[in-house]
C-alpha positions as CSV (number, residue, x, y, z in Angstrom):
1,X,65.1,104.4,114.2
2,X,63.7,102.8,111.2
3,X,62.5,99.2,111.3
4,X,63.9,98.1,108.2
5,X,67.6,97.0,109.6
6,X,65.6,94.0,111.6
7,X,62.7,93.2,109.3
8,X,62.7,92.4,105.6
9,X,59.5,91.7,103.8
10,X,60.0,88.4,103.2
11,X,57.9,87.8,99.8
12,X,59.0,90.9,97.8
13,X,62.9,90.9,99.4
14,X,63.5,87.3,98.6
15,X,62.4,87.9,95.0
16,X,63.4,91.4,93.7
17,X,66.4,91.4,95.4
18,X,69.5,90.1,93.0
19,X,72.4,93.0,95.0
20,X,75.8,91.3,95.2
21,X,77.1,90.3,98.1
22,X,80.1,91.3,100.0
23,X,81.7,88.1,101.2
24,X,85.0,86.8,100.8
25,X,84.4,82.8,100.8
26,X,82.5,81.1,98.0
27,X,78.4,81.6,98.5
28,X,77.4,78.6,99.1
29,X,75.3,76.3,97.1
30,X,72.5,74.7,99.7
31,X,70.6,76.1,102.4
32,X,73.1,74.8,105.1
33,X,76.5,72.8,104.5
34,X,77.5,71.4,108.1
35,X,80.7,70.3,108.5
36,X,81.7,67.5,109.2
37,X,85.2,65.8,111.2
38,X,87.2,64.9,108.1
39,X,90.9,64.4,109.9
40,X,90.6,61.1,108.8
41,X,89.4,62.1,105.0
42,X,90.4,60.9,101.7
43,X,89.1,63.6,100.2
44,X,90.1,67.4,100.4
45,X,87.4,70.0,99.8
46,X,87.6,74.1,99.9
47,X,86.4,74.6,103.5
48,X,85.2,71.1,104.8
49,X,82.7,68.3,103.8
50,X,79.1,68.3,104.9
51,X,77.2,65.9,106.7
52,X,73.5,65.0,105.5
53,X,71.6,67.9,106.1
54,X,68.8,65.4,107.5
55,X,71.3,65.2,110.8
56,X,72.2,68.5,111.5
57,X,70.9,70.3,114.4
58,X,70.3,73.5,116.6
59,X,74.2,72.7,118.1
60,X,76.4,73.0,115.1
61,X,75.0,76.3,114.7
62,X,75.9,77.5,118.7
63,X,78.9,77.7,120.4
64,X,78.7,78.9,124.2
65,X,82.3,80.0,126.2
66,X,82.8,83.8,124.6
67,X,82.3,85.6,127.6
68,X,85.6,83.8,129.6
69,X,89.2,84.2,128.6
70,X,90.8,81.6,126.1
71,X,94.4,79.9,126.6
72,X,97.2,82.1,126.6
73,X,99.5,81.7,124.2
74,X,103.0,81.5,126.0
75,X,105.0,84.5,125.7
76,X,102.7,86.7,124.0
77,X,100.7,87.8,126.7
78,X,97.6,87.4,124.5
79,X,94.9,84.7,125.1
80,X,92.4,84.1,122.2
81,X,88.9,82.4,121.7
82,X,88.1,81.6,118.3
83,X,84.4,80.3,117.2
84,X,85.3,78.5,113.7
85,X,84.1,75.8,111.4
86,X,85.7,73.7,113.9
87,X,84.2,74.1,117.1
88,X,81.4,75.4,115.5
89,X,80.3,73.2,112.4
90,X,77.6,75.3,110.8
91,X,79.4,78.0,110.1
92,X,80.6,75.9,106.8
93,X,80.2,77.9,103.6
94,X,78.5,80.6,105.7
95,X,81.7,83.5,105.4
96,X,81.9,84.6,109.1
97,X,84.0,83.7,112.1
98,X,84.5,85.5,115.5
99,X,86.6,85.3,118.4
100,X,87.6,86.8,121.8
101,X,91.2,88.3,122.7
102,X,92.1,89.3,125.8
103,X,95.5,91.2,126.0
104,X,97.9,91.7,129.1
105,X,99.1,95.3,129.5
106,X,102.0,96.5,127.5
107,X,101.8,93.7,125.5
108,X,101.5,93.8,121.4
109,X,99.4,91.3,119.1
110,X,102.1,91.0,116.3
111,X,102.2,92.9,113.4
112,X,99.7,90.5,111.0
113,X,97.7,90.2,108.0
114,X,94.6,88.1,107.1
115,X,94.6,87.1,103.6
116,X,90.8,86.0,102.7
117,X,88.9,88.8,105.4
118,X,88.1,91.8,106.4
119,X,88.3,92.3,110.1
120,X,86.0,94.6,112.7
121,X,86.5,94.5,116.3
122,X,84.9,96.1,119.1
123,X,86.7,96.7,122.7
124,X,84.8,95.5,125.7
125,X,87.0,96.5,128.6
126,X,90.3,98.0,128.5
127,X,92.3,100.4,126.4
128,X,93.4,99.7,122.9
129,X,96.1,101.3,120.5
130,X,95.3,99.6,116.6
131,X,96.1,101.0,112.9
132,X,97.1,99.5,109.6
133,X,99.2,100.5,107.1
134,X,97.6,101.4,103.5
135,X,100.3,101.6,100.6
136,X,100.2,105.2,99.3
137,X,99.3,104.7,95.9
138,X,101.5,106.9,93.8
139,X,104.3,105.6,95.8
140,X,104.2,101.4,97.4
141,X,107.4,101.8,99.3
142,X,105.7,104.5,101.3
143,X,102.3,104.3,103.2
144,X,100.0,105.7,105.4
145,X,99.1,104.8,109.1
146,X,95.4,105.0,110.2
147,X,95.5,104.4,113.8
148,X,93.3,105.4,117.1
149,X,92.9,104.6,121.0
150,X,90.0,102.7,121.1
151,X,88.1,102.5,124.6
152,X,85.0,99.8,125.4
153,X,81.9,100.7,123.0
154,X,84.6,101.6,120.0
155,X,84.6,99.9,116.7
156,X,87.3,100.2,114.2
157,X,87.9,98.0,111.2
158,X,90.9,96.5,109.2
159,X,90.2,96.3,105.7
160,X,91.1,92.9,103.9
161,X,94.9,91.5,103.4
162,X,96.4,95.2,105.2
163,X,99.2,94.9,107.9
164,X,97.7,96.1,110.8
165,X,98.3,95.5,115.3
166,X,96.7,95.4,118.1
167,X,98.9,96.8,121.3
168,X,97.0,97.5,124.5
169,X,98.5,101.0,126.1
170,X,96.5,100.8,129.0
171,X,97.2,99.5,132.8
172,X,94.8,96.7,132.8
173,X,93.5,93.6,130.7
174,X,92.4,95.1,127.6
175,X,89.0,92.4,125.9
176,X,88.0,92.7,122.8
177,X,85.6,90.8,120.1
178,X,86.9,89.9,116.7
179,X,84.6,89.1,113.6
180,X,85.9,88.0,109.8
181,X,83.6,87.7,106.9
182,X,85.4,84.7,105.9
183,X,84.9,81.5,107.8
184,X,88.9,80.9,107.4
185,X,90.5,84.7,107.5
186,X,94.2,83.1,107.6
187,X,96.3,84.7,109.9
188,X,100.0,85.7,108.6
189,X,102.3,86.8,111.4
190,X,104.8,89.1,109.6
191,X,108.1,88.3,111.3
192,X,107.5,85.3,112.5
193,X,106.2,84.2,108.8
194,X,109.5,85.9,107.1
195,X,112.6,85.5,109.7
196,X,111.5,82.1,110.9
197,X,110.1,80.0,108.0
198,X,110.3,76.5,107.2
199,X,112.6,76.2,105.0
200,X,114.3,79.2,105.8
201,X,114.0,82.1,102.7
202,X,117.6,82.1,101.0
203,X,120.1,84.8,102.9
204,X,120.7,87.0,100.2
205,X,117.1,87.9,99.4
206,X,116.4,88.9,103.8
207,X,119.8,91.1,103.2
208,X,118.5,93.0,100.4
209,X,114.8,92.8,101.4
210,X,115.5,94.4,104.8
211,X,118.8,96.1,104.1
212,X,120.6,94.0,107.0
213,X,123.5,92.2,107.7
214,X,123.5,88.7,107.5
215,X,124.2,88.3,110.8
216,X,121.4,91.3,112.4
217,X,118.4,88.9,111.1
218,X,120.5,85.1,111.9
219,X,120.7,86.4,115.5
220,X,116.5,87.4,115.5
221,X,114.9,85.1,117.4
222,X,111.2,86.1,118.1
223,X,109.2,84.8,121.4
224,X,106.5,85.3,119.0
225,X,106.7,86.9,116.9
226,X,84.6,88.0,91.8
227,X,85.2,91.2,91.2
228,X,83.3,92.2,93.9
229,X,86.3,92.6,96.2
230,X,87.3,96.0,96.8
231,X,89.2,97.5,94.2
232,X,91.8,99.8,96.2
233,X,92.3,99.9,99.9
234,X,89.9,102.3,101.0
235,X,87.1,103.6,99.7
236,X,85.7,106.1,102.2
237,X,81.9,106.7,101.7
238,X,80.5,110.0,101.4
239,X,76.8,111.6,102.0
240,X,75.5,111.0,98.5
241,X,71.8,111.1,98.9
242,X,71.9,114.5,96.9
243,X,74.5,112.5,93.8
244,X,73.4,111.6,90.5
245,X,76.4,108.5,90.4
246,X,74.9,105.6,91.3
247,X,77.4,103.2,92.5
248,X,77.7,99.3,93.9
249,X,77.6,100.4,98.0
250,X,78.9,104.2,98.4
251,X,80.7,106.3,96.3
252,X,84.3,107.7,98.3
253,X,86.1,110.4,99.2
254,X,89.4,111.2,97.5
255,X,91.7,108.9,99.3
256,X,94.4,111.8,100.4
257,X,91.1,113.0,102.9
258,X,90.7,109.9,104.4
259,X,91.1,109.6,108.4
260,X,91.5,106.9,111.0
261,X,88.3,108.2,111.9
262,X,86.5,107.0,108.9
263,X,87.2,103.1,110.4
264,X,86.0,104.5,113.8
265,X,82.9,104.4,115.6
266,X,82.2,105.4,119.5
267,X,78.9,103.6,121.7
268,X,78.7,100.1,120.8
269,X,78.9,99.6,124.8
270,X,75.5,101.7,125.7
271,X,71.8,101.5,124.2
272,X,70.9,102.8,120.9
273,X,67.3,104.1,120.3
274,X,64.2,102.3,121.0
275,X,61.8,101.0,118.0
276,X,58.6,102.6,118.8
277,X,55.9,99.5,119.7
278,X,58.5,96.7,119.5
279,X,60.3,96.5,122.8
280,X,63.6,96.6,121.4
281,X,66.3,99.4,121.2
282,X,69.1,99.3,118.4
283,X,72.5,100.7,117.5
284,X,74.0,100.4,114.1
285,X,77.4,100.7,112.6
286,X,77.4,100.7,108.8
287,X,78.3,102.8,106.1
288,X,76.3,105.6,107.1
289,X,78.1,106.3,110.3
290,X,81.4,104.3,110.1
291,X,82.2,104.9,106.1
292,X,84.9,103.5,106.3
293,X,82.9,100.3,105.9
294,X,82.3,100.9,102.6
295,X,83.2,98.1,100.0
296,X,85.0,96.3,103.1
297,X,81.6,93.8,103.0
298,X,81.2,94.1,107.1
299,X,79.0,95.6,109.3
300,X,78.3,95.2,113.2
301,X,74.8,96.4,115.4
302,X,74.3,95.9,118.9
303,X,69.9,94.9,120.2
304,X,68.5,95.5,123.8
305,X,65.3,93.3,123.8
306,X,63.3,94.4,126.6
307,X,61.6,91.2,128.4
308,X,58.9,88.9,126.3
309,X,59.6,90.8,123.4
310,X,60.5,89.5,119.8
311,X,62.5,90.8,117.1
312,X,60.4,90.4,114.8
313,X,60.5,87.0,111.9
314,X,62.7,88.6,109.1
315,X,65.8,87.5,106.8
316,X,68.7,89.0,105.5
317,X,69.1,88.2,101.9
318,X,72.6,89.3,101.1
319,X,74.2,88.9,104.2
320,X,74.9,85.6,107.4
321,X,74.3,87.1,110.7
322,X,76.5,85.8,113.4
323,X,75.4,87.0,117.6
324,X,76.7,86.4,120.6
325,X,74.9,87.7,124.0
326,X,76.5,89.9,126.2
327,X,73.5,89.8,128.9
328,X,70.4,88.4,129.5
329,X,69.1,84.8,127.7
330,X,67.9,84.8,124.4
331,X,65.4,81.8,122.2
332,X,66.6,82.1,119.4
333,X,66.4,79.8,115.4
334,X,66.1,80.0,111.5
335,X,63.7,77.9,109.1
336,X,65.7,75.4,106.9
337,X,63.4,74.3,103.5
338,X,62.9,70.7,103.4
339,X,64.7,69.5,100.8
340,X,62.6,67.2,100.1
341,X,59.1,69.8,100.2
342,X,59.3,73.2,100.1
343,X,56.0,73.4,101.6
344,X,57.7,72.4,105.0
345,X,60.7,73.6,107.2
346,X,62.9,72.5,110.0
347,X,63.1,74.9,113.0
348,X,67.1,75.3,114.6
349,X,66.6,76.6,118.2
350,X,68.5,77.2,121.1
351,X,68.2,79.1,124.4
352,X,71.6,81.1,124.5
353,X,72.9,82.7,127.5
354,X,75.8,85.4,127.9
355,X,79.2,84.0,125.5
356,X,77.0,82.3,123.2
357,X,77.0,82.3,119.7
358,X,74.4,81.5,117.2
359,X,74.7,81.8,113.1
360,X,71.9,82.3,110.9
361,X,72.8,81.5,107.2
362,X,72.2,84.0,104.4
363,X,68.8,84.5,103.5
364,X,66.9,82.2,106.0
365,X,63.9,83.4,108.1
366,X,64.9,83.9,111.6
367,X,63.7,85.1,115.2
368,X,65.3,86.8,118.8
369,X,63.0,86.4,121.4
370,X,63.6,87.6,124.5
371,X,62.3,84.6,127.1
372,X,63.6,86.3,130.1
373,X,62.7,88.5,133.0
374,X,65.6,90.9,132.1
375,X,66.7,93.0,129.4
376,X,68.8,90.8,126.6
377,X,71.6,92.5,125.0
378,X,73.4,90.8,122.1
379,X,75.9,92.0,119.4
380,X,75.2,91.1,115.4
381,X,78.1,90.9,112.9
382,X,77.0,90.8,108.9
383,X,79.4,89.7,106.5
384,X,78.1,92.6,103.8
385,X,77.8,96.4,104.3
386,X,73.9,95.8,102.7
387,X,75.6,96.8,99.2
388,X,73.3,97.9,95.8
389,X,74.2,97.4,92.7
390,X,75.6,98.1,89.5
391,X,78.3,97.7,86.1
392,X,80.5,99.8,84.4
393,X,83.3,100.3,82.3
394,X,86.0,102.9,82.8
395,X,86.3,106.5,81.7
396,X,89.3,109.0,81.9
397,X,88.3,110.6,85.4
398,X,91.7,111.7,86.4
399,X,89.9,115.6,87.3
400,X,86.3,113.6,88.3
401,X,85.0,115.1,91.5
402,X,83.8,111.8,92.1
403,X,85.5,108.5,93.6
404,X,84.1,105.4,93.2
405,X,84.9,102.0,94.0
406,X,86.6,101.1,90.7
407,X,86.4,103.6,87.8
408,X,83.5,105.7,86.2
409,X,81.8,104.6,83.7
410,X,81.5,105.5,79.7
411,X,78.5,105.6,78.0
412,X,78.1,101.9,76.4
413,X,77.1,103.3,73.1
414,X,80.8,105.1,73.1
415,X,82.8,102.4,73.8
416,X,85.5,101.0,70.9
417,X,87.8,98.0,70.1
418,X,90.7,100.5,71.9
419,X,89.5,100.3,74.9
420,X,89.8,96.4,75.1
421,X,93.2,97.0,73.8
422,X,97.3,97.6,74.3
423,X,100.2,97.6,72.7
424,X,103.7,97.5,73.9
425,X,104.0,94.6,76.6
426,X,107.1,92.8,74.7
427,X,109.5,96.2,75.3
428,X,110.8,97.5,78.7
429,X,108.8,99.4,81.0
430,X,109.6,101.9,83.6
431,X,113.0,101.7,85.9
432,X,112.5,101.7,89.6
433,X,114.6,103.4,90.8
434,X,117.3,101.9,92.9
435,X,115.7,98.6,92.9
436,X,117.4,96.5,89.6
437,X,114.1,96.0,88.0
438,X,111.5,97.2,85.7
439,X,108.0,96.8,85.3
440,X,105.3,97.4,82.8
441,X,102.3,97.6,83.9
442,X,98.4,97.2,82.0
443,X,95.8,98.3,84.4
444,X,92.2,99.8,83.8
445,X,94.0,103.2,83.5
446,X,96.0,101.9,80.3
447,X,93.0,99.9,79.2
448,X,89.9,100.6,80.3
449,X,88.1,98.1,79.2
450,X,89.3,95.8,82.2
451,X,87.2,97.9,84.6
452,X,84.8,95.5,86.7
453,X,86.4,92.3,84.8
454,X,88.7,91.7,87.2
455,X,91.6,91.0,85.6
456,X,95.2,92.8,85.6
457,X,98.8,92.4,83.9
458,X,102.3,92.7,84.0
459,X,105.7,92.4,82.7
460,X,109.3,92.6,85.2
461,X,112.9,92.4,83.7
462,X,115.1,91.8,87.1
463,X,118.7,92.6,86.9
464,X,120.9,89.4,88.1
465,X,121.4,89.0,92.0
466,X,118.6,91.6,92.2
467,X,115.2,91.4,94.4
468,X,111.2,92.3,93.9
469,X,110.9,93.1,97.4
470,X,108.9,91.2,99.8
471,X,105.4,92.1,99.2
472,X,102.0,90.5,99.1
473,X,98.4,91.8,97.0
474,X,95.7,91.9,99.4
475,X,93.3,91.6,96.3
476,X,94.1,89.0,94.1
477,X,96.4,85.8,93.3
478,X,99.4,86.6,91.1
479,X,100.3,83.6,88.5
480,X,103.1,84.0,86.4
481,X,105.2,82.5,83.5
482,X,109.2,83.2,82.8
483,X,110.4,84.4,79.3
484,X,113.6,84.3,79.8
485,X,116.5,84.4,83.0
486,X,116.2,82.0,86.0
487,X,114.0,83.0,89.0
488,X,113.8,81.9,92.5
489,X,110.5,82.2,93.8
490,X,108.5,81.2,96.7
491,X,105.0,82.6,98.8
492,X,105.1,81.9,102.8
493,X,101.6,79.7,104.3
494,X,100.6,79.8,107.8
495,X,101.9,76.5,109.9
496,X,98.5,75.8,110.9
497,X,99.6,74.1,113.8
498,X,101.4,77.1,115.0
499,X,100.2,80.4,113.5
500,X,103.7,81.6,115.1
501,X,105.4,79.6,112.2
502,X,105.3,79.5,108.4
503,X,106.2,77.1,105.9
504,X,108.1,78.5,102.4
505,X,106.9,77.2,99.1
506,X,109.7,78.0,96.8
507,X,110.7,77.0,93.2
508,X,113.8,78.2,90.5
509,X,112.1,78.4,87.7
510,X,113.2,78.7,84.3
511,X,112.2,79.9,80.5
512,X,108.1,78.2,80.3
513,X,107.6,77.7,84.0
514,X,104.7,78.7,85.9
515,X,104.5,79.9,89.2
516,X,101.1,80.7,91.2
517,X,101.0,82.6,94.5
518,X,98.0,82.7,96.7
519,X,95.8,85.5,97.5
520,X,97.2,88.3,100.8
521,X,100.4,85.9,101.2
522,X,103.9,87.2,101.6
523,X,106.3,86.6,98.7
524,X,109.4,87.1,96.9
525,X,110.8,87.3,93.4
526,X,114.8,86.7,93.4
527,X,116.9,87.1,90.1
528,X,119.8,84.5,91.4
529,X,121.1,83.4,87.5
530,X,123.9,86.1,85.9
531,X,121.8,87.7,83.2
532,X,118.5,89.6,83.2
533,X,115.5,87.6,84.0
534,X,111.8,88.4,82.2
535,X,108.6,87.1,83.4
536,X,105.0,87.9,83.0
537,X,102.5,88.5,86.2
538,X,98.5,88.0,86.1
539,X,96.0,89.0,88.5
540,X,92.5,87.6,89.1
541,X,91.5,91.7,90.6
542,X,91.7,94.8,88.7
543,X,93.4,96.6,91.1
544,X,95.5,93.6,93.2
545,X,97.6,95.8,95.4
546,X,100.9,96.4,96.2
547,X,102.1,95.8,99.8
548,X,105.7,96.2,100.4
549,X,106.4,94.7,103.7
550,X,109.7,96.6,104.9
551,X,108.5,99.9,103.5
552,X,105.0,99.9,105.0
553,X,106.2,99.1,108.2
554,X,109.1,101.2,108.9
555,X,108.5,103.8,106.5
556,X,104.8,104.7,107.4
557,X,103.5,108.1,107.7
558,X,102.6,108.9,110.3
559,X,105.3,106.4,111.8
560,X,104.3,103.8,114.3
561,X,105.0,103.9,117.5
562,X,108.8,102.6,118.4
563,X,107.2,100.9,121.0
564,X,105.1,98.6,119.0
565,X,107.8,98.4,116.6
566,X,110.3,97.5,119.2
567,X,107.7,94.7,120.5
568,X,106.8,93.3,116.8
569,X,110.2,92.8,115.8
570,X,112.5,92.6,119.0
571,X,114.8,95.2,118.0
572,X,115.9,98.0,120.1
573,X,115.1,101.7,118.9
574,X,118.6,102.7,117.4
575,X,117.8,99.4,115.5
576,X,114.6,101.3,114.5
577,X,116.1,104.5,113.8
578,X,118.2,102.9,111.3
579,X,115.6,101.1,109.7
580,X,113.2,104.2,109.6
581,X,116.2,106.0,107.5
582,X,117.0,103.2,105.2
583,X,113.5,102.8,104.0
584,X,112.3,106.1,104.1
């Protein structure tokens, strides 16, 4: 295998290189930003607040403890290890995070989201059933189920803000490793976060948003229970080597063709090929043999080192590398610029031994020695799938044999005033059927102008005592402003205390109120006045998304299991049966 995954030129890369990058938190703005304990704060930053960069040190970027079990959480059968910003400080403004989980037999991680990441994990012992749920997109109250069994050396990867589980089928203790590209990929437990939050979401919009009796959810009572984003769910990539598109990352396969096996790869657990003359042996899962990756800005490689050898100085410049070892003991550090000359550095080095991590920020010059007597084995996660780059505005390509991330692009020179432009958002749109509401939508396909701005509108009319079903966009924050009617509205936020729990931000808003709902989060639209209620929706994405909770989950095709279904929501499988019918 080529060299090129582990060693950049440093010179050239660092200064013809200007490629997005695939990462979900805000780049960050100095070399390192350590955090710092801020409990006791007055003042409330995005992430945390840094200490001097003249006191950090080698330990806030290592955490050792990965390779034992975390605390159970009672009930769930699950015990998780997470390496954070909080027991791990340099991984501030840095977009990655990993943990452990290690998951009793029979037992189910609840049906979840994570708002701000994309998630891969890798199975180290055990058996694991996973999917998600991906809204079909002619249709969001159906959607489609990409699942697999996943044994140890398997990777498989959850693209940003989708429902997806984790429910181990096997007889035994199923491990597995868990990286983000976010250093704070919220967790949002679906029934936990809807039937049990705090204050409770008004009766009448669970009855209609689930089609139950008021007294089938009272009685539920669970133990647990930048444009650069991507731009639809998936985007599988294909071989393009031989295409004359040139695209930001891959261009994709038409969507109907996509498999779970496209967010699958088999062999992380054994060694990949050896680097002739450098002592080290390498396996990679990106794009090119996982395509699912593509656009999902995540990508996961596993190094032997044989003894005394080095991988060699190098950097990554669109991309922070987090390892942890799995055997053998590793020297390991990155070269921080003195802020004060550039003509000198500070060296951050450890010695890390099996369950240690180590992060090396973005773009940083870095090193993996081997110092032992044995073969090291360590696993990398990168929070970017190594994307190109490239613009573009939208072209009709309803009958292209291409798929991109996004839409085709016109030729500049053709482009008009009309495409920057529409007419019609002060009439009714299009009836849903059986839902009370209508919607008119302005999207790159009715202007395509807005392709690659990241930017999308709407308008709803919702009859009276009528609901916007529970939904969430995994893509974008949704603001909006009422023109007339009376609205009650509220998104649900993780108890961070207890990610069992959620807390309900509601408002009634009237005629001039604004409303804004965060990115990925669960939330409702309830008409509760007597007479029609207008209101106007923006999105900071293109293409926000359109997850209907109820609908993906019991209406998926091909269905979940009514095992995991029975597990995630504590209903029996008539229960199911009924719900399956209902929303299908």
């Amino acid at each position: 295998m080529s060299m090129w995954w582990f060693v950049t030129t440093l010179v050239i890369t660092v200064f013809i290189s200007n490629s997005p990058v695939y990462a979900y938190d805000n780049n960050p703005l100095q070399d390192i930003c350590v955090a710092v304990n801020d409990s006791q704060a007055a003042v409330f930053v995005n992430g945390k607040i840094c200490k001097n960069p003249k006191f950090a040190t080698a330990n806030d970027f290592f955490a050792s403890g990965l390779n034992v079990s975390g605390i159970a959480a009672p009930g769930v059968g699950a015990a998780a290890k997470f390496v954070d910003v909080n027991n791990m400080p340099g991984l501030n403004t840095l977009g990655i995070s990993i943990g452990r989980v290690d998951l009793e037999p029979q037992r189910l991680v609840p049906f979840h989201t994570h708002p701000r990441a994309t998630e891969i994990i890798t199975v180290l012992e055990g058996i694991l059933y996973a999917g998600f749920l991906v809204p079909d997109p002619t249709n969001f109250f159906k959607s489609r189920l990409f699942s697999k069994i996943l044994y140890p050396g398997d990777v498989f990867v959850f693209p940003i803000g989708l429902i997806h589980f984790q429910y181990n089928v096997g007889n035994k203790k199923a491990t597995y490793l868990t990286a983000f590209n976010s250093q704070n990929p919220g967790f949002i437990f679906i029934p936990n976060s809807i039937f049990g939050s705090n204050p409770p979401i008004l009766d009448d919009v669970l009855t209609q948003g689930f089609q139950l009796t008021i007294t089938a959810f009272i009685s539920y009572s669970p133990a647990y229970a930048y444009d650069n984003n991507p731009l639809q769910d998936i985007c599988v990539a294909i071989n393009d080597s031989q295409a004359a598109v040139f695209v930001n990352g891959k261009i994709c396969k038409d969507p109907k063709l996509a498999t779970a096996n496209d967010f699958y790869f088999s062999g992380l657990n054994v060694s990949g090929n050896v680097v002739p003359g450098l002592g080290f042996a390498s396996t990679r899962v990106d794009v090119n043999n996982m395509p699912g990756l593509n656009t999902l800005g995540m990508f996961v490689g596993r190094t032997d080192l044989e003894p005394q050898r080095l991988a060699q100085f190098h950097t990554h410049p669109r991309a922070t590398e987090l390892i942890t070892v799995l055997d053998g003991t590793l020297y390991t550090g990155f070269l921080v610029p003195d802020a004060a000359n550039f003509f000198k550095s500070r060296l951050f080095s450890k010695i890390i031994n099996p369950g240690d991590v180590f992060v090396f920020p973005k773009g940083l010059i870095h090193f993996q020695y081997n110092m032992g007597s044995k073969k090291a084995t360590y696993l990398s996660f990168f929070n970017s799938q190594n994307p190109g780059f490239d613009i573009c505005v939208a072209v009709n390509d309803s009958q292209a044999s291409v798929f991109v991330n996004g839409k085709i692009c016109k030729d500049p020179k053709l482009a008009t005033a009309n495409d920057f432009y529409f007419s019609g958002h002060n009439v009714s749109g299009d009836v849903v059927p059986g839902f009370g509401f209508v919607s008119t939508l302005v999207d790159v396909n009715k202007m395509p102008g807005l392709n690659t701005l990241g930017m999308f509108f709407g308008r709803t009319e919702l009859e009276p005592q009528r609901l916007a079903p529970l939904h969430m966009h995994p893509r974008a924050t949704e603001l909006i402003t009422v023109l007339k009617g009376t609205l009650y509205i509220g998104f649900l936020v993780l108890d961070a205390a207890n990610f069992f729990k959620s807390r309900l931000f509601s408002k009634i808003l009237n005629t001039g109120d604004v409303f804004v709902i965060p990115k990925g989060l669960i939330h409702i639209q309830y008409n509760m006045g007597n007479k029609k209620a207008t209101y106007l929706s923006f999105f900071n994405s293109q293409n926000p998304g359109f997850v209907i909770i109820a609908n993906s989950i019991f209406a998926s095709n091909p269905p979940i299991s009514d095992d995991v279904l029975a597990k995630g929501f504590q209903l029996n499988k008539t229960e199911i049966a009924v719900l399956r019918k209902k929303f299908s």
